[in-house]
DRENPA-3360 file (N, C-alpha, C; in nm, 2 decimals, always signed):
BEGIN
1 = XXXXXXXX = +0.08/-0.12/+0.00/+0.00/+0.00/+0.00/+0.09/+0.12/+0.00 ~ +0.06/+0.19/-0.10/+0.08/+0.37/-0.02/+0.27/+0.39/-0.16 ~ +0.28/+0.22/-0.23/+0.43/+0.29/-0.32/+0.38/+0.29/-0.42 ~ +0.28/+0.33/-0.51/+0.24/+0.30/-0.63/+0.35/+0.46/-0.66 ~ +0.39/+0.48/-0.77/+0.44/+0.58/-0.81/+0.38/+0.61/-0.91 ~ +0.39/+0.77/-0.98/+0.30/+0.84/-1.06/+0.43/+0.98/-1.07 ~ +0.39/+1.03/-1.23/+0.47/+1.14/-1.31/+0.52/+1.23/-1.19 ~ +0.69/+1.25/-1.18/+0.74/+1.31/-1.06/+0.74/+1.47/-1.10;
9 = XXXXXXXX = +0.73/+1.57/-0.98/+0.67/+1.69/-0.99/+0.79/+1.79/-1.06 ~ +0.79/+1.83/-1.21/+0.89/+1.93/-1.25/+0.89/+2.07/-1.21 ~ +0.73/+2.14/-1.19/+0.72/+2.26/-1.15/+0.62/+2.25/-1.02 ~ +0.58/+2.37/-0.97/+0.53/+2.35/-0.84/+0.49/+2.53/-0.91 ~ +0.33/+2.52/-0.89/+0.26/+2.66/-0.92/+0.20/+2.68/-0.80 ~ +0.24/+2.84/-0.72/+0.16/+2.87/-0.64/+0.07/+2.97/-0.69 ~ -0.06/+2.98/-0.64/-0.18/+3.07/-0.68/-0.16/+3.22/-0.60 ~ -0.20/+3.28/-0.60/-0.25/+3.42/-0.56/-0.25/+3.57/-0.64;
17 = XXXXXXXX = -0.24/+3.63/-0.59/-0.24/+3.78/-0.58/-0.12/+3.87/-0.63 ~ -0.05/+3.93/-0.71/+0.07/+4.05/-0.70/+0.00/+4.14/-0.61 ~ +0.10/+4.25/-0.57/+0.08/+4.35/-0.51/+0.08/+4.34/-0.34 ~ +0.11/+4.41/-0.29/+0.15/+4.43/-0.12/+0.01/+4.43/-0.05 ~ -0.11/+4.48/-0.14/-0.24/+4.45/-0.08/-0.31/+4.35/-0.03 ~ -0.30/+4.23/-0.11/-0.30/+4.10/-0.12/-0.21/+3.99/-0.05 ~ -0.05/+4.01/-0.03/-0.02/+3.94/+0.00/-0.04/+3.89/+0.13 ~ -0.11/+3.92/+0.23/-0.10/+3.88/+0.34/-0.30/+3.77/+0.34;
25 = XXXXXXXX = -0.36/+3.81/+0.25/-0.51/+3.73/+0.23/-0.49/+3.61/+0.20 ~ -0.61/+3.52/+0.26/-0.64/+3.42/+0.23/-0.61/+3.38/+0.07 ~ -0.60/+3.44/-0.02/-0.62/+3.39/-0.17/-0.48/+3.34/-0.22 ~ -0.35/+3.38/-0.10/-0.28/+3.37/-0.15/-0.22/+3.33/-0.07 ~ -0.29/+3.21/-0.03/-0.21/+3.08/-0.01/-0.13/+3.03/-0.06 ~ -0.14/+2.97/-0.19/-0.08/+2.85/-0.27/+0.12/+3.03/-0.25 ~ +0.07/+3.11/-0.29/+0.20/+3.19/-0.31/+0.29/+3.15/-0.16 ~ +0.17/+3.11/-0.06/+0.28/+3.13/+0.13/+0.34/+2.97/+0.05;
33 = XXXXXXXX = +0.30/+2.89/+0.04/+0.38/+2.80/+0.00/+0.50/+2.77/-0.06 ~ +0.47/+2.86/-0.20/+0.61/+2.83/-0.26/+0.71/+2.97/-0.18 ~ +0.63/+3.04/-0.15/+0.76/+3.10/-0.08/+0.83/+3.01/+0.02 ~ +0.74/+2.94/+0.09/+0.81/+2.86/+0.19/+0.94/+2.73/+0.13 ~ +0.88/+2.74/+0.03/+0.95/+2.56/-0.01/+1.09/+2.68/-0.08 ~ +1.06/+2.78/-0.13/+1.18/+2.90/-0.18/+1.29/+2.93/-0.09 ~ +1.24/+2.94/+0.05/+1.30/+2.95/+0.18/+1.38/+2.86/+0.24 ~ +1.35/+2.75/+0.25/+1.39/+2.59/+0.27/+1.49/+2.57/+0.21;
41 = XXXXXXXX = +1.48/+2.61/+0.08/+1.59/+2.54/+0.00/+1.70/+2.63/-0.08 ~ +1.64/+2.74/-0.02/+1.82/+2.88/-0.06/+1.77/+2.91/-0.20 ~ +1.64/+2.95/-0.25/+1.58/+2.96/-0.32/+1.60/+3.11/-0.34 ~ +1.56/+3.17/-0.48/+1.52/+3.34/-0.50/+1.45/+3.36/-0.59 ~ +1.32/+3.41/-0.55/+1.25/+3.41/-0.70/+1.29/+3.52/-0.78 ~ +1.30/+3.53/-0.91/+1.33/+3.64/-0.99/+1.17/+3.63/-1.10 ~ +1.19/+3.80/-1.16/+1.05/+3.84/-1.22/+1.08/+3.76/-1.38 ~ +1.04/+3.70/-1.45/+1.06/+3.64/-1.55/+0.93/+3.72/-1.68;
49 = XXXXXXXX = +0.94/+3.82/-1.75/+0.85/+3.87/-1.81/+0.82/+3.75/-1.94 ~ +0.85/+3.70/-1.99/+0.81/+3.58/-2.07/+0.76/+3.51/-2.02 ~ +0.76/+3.48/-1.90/+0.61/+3.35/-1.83/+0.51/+3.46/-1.73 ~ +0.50/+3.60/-1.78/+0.44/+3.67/-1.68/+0.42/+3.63/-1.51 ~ +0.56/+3.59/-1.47/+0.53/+3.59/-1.36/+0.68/+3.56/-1.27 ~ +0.68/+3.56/-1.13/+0.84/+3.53/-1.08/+0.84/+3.39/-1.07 ~ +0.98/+3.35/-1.10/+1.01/+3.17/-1.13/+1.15/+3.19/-1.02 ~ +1.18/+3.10/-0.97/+1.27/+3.03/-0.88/+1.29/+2.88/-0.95;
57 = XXXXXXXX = +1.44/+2.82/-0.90/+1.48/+2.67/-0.93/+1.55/+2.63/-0.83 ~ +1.45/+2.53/-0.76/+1.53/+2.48/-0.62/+1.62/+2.37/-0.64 ~ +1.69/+2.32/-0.55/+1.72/+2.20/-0.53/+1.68/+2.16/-0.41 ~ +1.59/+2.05/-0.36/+1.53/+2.03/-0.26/+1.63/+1.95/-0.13 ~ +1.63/+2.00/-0.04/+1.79/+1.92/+0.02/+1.76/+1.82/+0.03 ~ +1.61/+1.74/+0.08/+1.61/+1.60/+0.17/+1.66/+1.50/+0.05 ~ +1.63/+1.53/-0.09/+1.68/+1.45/-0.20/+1.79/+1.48/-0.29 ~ +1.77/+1.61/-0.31/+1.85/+1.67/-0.43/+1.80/+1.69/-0.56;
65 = XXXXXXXX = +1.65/+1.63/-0.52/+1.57/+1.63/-0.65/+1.53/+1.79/-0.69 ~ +1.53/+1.87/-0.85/+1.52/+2.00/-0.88/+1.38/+2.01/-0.95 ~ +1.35/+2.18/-0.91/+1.18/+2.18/-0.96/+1.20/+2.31/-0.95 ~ +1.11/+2.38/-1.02/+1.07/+2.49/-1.06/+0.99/+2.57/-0.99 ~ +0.99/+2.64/-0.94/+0.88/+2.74/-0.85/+0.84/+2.86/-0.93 ~ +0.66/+2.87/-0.96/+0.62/+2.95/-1.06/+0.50/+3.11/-0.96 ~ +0.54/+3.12/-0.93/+0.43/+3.25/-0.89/+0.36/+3.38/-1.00 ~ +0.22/+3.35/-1.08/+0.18/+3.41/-1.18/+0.16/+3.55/-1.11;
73 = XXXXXXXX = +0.19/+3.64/-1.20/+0.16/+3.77/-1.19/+0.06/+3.84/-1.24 ~ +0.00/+3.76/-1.30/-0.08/+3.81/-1.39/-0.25/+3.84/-1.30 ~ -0.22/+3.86/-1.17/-0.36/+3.81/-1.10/-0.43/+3.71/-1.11 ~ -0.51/+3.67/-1.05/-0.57/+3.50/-1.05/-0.66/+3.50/-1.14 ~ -0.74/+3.54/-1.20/-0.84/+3.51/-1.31/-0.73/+3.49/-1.43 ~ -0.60/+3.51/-1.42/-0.55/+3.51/-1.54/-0.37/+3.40/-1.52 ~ -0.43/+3.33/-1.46/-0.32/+3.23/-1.39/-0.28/+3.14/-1.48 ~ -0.36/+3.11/-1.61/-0.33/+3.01/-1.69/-0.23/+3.08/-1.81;
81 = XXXXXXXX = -0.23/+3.21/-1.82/-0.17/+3.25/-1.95/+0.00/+3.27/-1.87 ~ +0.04/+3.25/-1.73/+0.16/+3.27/-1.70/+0.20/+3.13/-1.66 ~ +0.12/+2.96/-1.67/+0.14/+2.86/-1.66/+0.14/+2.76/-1.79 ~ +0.10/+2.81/-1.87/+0.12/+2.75/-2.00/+0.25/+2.82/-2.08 ~ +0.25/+2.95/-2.06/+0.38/+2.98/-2.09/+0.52/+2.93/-2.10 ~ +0.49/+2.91/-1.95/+0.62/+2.83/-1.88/+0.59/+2.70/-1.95 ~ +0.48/+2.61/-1.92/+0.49/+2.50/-1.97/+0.55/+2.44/-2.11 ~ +0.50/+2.55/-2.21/+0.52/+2.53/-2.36/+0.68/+2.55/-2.40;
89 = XXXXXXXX = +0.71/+2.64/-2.30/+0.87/+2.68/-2.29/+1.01/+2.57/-2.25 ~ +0.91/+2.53/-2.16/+0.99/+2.40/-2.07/+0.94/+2.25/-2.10 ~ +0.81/+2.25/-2.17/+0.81/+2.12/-2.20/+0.74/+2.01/-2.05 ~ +0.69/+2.11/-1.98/+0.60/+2.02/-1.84/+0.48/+2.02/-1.87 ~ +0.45/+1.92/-1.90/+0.28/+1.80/-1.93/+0.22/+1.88/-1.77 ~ +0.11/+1.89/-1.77/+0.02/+1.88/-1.68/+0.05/+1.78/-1.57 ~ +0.04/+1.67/-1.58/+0.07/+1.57/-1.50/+0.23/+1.60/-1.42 ~ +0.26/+1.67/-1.44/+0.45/+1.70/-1.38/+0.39/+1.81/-1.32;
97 = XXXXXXXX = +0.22/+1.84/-1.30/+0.30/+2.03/-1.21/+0.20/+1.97/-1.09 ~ +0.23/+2.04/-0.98/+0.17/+2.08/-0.85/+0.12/+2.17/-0.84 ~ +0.03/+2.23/-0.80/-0.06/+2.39/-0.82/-0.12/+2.39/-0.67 ~ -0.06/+2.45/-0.58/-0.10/+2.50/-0.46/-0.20/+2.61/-0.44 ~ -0.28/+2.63/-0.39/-0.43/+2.70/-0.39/-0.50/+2.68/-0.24 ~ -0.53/+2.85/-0.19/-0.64/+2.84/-0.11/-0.79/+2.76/-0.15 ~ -0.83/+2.71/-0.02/-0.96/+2.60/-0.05/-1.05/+2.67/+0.07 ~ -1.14/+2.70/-0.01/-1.25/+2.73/+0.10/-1.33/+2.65/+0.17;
105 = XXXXXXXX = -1.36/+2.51/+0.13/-1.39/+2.41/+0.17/-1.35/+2.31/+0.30 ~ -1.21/+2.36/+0.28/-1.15/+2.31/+0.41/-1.09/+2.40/+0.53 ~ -1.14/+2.34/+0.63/-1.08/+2.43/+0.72/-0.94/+2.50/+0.77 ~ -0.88/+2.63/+0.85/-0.79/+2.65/+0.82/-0.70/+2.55/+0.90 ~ -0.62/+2.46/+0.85/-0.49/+2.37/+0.93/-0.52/+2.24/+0.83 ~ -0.62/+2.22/+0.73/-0.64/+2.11/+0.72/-0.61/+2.12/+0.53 ~ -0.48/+2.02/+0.51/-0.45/+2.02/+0.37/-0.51/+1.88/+0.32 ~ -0.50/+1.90/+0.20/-0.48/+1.79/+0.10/-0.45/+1.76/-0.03;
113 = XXXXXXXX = -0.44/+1.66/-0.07/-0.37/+1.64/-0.22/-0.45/+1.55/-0.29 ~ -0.47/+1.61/-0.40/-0.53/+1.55/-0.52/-0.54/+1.58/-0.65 ~ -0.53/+1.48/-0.74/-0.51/+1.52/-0.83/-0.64/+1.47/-0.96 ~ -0.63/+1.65/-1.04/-0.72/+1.61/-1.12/-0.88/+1.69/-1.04 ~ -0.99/+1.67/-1.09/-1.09/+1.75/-1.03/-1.13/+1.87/-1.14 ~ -1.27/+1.92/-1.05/-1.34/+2.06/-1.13/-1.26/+2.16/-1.01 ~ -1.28/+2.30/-1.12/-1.20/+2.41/-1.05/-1.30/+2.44/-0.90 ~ -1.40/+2.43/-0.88/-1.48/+2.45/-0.75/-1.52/+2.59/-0.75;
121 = XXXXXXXX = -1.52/+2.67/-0.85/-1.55/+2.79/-0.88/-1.43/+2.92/-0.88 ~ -1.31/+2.81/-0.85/-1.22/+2.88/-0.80/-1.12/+2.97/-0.94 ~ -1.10/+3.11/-0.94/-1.09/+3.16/-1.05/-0.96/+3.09/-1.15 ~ -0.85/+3.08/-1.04/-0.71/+3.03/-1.05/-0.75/+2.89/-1.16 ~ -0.78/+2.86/-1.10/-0.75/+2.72/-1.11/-0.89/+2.72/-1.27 ~ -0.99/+2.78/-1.27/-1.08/+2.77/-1.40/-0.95/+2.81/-1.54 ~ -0.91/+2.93/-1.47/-0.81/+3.00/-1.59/-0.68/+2.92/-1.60 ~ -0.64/+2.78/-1.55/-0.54/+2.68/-1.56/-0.59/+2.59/-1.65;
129 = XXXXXXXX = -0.71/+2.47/-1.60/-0.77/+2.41/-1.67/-0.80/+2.45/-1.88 ~ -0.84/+2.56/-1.81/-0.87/+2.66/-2.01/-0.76/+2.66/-2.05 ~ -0.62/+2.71/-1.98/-0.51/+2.77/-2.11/-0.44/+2.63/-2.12 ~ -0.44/+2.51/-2.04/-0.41/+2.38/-2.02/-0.47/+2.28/-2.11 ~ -0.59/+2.34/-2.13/-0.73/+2.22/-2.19/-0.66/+2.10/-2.11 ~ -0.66/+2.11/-1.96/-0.62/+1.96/-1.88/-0.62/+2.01/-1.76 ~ -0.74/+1.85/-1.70/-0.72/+1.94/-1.56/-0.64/+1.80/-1.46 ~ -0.55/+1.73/-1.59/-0.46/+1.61/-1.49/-0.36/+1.66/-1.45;
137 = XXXXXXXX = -0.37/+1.83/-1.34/-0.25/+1.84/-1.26/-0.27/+1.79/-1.12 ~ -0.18/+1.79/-1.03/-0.19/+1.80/-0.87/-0.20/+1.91/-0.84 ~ -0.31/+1.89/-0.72/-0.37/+2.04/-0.66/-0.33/+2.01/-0.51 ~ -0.27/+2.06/-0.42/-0.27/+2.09/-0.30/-0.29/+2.25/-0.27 ~ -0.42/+2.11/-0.19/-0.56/+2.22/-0.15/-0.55/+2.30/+0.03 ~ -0.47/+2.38/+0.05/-0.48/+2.46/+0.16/-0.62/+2.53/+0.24 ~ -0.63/+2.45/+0.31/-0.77/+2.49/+0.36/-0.76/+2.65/+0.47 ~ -0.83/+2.74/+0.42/-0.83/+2.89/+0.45/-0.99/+2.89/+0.54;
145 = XXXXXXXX = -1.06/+2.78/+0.52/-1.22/+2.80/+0.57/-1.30/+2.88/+0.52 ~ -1.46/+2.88/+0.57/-1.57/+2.92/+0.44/-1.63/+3.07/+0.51 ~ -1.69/+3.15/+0.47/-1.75/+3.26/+0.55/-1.84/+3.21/+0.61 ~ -1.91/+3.11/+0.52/-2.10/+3.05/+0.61/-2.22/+3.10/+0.45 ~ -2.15/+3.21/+0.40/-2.20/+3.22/+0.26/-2.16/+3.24/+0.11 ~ -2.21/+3.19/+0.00/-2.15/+3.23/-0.10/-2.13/+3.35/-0.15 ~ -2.23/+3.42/-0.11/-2.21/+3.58/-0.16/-2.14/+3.65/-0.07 ~ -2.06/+3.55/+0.04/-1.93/+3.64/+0.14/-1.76/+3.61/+0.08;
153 = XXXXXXXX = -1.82/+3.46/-0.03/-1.66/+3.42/-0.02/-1.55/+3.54/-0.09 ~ -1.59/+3.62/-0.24/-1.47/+3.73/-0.26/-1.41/+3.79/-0.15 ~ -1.51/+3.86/-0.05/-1.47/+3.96/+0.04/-1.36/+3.91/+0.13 ~ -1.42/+3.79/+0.15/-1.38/+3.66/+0.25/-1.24/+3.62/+0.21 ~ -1.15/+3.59/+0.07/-1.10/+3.53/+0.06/-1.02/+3.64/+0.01 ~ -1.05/+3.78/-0.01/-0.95/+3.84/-0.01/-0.91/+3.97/+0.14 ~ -0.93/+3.88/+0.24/-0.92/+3.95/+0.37/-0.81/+3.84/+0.43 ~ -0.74/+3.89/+0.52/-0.71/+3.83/+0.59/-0.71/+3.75/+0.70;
161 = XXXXXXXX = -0.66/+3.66/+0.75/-0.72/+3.51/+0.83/-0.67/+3.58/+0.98 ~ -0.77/+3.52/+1.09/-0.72/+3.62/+1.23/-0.63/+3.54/+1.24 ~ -0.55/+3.58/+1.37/-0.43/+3.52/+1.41/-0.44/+3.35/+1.42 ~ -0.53/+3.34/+1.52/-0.53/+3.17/+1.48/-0.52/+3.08/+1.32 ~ -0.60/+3.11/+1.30/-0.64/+3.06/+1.18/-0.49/+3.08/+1.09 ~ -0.42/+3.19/+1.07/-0.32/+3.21/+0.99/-0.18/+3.09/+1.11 ~ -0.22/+3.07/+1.21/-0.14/+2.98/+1.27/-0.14/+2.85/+1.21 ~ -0.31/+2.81/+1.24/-0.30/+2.72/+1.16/-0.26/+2.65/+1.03;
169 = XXXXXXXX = -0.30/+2.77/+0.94/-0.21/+2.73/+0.77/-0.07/+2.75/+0.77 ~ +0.00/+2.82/+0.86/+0.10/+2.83/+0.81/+0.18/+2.63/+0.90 ~ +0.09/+2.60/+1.00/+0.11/+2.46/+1.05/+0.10/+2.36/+0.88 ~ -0.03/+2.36/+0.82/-0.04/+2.27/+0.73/+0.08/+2.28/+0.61 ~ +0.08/+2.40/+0.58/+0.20/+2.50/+0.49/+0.34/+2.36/+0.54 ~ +0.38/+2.40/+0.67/+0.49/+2.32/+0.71/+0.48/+2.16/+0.70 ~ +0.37/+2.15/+0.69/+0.33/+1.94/+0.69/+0.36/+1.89/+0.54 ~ +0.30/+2.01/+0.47/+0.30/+1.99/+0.35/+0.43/+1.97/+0.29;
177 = XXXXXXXX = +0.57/+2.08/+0.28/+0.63/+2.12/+0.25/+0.73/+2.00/+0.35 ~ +0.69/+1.97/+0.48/+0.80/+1.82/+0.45/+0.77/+1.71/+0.39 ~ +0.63/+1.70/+0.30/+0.63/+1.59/+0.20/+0.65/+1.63/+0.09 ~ +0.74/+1.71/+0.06/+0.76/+1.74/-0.08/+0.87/+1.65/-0.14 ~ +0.96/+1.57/-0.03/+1.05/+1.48/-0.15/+0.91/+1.35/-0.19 ~ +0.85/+1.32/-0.14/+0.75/+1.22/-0.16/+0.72/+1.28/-0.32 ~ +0.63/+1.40/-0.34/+0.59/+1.45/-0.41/+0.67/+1.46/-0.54 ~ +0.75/+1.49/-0.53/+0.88/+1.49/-0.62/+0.90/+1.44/-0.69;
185 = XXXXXXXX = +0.90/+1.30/-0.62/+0.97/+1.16/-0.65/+0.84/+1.09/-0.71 ~ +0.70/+1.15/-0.69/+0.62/+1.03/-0.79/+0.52/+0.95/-0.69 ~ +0.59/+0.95/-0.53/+0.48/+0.90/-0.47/+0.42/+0.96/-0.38 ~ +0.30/+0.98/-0.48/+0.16/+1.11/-0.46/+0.08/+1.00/-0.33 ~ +0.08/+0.86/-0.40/-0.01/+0.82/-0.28/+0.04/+0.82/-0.14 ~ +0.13/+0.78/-0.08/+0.18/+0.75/-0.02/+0.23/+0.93/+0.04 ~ +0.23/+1.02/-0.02/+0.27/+1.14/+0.03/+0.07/+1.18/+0.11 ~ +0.00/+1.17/+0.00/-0.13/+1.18/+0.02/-0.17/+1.11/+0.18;
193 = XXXXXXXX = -0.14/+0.99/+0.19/-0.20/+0.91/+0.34/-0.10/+0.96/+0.47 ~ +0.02/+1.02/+0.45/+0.07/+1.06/+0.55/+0.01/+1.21/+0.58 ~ +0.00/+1.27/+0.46/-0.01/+1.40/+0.50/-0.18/+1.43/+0.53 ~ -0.26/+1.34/+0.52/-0.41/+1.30/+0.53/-0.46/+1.32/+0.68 ~ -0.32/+1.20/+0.67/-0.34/+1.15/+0.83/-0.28/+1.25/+0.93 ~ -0.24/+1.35/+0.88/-0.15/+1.44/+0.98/+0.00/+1.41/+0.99 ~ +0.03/+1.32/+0.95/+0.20/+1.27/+0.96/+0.29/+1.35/+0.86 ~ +0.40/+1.35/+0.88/+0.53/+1.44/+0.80/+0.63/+1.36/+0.82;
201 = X = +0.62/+1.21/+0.88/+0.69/+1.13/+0.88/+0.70/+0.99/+0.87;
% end
């Protein structure tokens, strides 16, 4: 159980926001991510105007295995024209990227991984699927939590999380980001039931 292996991860997309307004909101989650995994690993993102957006190239220390860190600039409704770019450029299939994204559905501390799925209304991720025509990437879904209504989530998800709550994600942020050699390497399942279950080891 738990070694099946599957296409290992070449880039790693985080979702959100440009601009100093934004970076601290819920929407821009998937961005606290790769900043984090940027951090870890003596990373620097630089602005890359050909993939509209800032790119970083780690080397991940627990393996040595190398990936690409993409942060679009283009705002989130427009997330797919600075991920296909890169793609077409570099030659990464759908199936090779990770796309990190706030989830409203789940609460804040509570991650998960999966791969493939509808965008859930979510702007990022509709404008991926379109400039992709593919929705066989991996999504690790950071749970930000819901307001209680749909006509709260904009306001909702572009505010920021009170102190707990931002404690919380930045806890799952960390669970996540120590199963990134798993991820890497191809074993999604087996990264999936540890990090499910709460484990990082």
């Amino acid at each position: 159980m738990g070694t099946e292996t599957a296409p290992g991860v070449r880039l790693i997309v985080g979702l959100g926001n440009p601009s100093l307004c934004y970076q601290d909101t819920r929407h821009n989650a998937g961005f606290w991510f790769v900043d984090r995994v940027a951090r870890l690993n003596d990373g620097q993102f630089r602005p890359e105007p050909r993939f509209f957006g800032d790119v970083c190239r780690v080397r991940v220390q627990v393996q040595g295995a190398e990936c690409w860190l993409l942060k679009p600039m283009t705002y989130m409704n427009r997330s797919g024209q600075s991920v296909s770019a890169f793609a077409r450029y570099y030659g990464v299939a759908p199936s090779q990227m990770l796309v990190a994204h706030d989830e409203i559905d789940l609460d804040p501390g509570v991650v998960r991984l999966k791969r493939g799925g509808g965008h859930a209304g979510h702007n990022g991720l509709r404008d991926m699927v379109k400039a992709l025509d593919s929705k066989d990437f991996l999504r690790l879904r950071l749970g930000v939590g819901h307001p209680g209504h749909k006509d709260q989530v904009v306001d909702y998800v572009l505010h920021r999380p009170a102190s707990g709550e931002a404690d919380a994600i930045g806890s799952a942020l960390e669970r996540a980001a120590d199963l990134l050699p798993l991820i890497l390497d191809g074993r999604h399942e087996l990264a999936m039931n540890r990090l499910h279950g709460g484990h990082s080891t």
